[in-house]
C-alpha positions as CSV (number, residue, x, y, z in Angstrom):
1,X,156.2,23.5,204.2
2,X,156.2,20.0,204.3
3,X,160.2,19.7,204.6
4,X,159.7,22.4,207.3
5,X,157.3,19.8,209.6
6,X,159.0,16.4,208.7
7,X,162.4,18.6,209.7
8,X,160.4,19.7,213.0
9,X,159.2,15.9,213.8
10,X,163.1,14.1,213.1
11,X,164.2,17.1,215.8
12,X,161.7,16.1,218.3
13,X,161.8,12.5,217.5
14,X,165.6,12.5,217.7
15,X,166.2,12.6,221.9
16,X,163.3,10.4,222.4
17,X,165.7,7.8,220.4
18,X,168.9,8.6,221.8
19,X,167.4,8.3,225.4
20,X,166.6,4.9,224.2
21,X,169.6,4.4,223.1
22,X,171.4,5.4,226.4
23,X,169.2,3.1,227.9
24,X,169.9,0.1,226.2
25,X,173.7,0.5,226.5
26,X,174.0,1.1,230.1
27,X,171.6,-2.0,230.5
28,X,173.8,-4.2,228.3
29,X,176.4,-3.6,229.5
30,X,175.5,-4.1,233.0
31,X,173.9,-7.3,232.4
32,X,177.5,-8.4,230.9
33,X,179.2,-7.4,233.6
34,X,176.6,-9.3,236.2
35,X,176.6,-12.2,233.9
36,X,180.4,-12.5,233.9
37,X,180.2,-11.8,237.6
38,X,177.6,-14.7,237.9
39,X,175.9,-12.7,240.1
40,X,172.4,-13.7,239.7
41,X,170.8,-11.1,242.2
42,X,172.1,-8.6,240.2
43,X,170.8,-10.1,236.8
44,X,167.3,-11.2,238.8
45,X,167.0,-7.4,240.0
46,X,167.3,-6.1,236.1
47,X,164.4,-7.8,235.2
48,X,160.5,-6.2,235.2
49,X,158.5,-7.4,238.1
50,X,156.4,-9.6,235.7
51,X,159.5,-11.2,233.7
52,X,160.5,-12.3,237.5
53,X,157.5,-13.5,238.8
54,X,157.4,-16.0,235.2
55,X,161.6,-17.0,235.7
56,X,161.7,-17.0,239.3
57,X,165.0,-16.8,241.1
58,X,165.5,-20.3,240.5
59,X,164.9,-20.3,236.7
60,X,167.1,-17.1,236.4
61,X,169.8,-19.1,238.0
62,X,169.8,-22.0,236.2
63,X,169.7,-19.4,232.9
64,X,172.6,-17.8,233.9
65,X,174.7,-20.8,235.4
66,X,174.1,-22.7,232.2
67,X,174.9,-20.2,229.7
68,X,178.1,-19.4,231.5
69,X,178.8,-23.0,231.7
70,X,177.7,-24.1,228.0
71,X,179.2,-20.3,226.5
72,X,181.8,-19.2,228.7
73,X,181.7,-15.5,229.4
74,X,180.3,-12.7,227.7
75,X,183.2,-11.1,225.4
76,X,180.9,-8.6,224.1
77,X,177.4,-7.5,222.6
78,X,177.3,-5.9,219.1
79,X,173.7,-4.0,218.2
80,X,172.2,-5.2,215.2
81,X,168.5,-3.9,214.9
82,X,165.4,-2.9,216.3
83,X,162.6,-4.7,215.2
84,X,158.7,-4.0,216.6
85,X,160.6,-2.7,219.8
86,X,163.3,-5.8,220.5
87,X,166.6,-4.9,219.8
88,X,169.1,-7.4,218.5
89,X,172.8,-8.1,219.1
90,X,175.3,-10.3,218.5
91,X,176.2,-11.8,221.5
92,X,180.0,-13.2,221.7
93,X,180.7,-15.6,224.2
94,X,184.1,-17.2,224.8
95,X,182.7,-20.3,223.0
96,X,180.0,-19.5,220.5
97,X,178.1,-16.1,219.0
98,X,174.4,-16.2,219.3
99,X,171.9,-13.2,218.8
100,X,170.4,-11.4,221.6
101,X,166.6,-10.5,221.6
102,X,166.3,-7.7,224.4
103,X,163.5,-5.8,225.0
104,X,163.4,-3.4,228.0
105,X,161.0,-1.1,229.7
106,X,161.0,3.1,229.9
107,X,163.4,2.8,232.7
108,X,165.8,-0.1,231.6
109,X,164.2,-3.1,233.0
110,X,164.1,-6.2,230.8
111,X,160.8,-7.4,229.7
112,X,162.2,-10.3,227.6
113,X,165.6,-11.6,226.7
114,X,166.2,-14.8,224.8
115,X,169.4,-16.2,223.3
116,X,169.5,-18.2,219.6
117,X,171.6,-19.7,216.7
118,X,172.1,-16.7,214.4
């Protein structure tokens, strides 16, 4: 009985984490594509309402201008783990690999994304 209910929660559980999944990839992989773009509307527009109001504009500017400056472009990002909701990648750039902390919302926005020395 109880490999009957654990078998019946993993089924249920199971598109609940592949919509997550689907979520973080097309997000990723949008925000590479506006990053190596350096189109910082586009990068300003993925973020929550909240994480924009902190950065501003400006801030999300100078964030993305630098990187691409200090980094060079975004080659590609390679999931890691989830830990307490923030999933982690390696980030390759043309210059340097550094991990990714992203954590979005329900709908794909991101709530917080920081860059750091593996």
């Amino acid at each position: 009985m109880k490999y009957i209910i654990l078998l019946l929660v993993c089924m249920s559980i199971h598109p609940l984490l592949a919509q997550d999944a689907g979520v973080y990839e097309n997000t990723t992989k949008a925000f590479q594509e506006n990053f190596n773009a350096q189109n910082v509307d586009a990068v300003f527009d993925m973020y929550t309402v909240e994480m924009q109001e902190e950065m501003t504009k400006e801030g999300v500017t100078r964030f993305v201008k630098g990187c691409f400056e200090q980094f060079g472009s975004l080659k590609s990002l390679t999931f890691i783990e989830t830990t307490e909701g923030v999933n982690s990648y390696t980030a390759a750039f043309e210059k340097i690999s550094l991990v990714m902390e992203l954590k979005l919302t329900e709908i794909g926005k991101i709530a917080t994304i920081q860059f750091q020395e593996p």
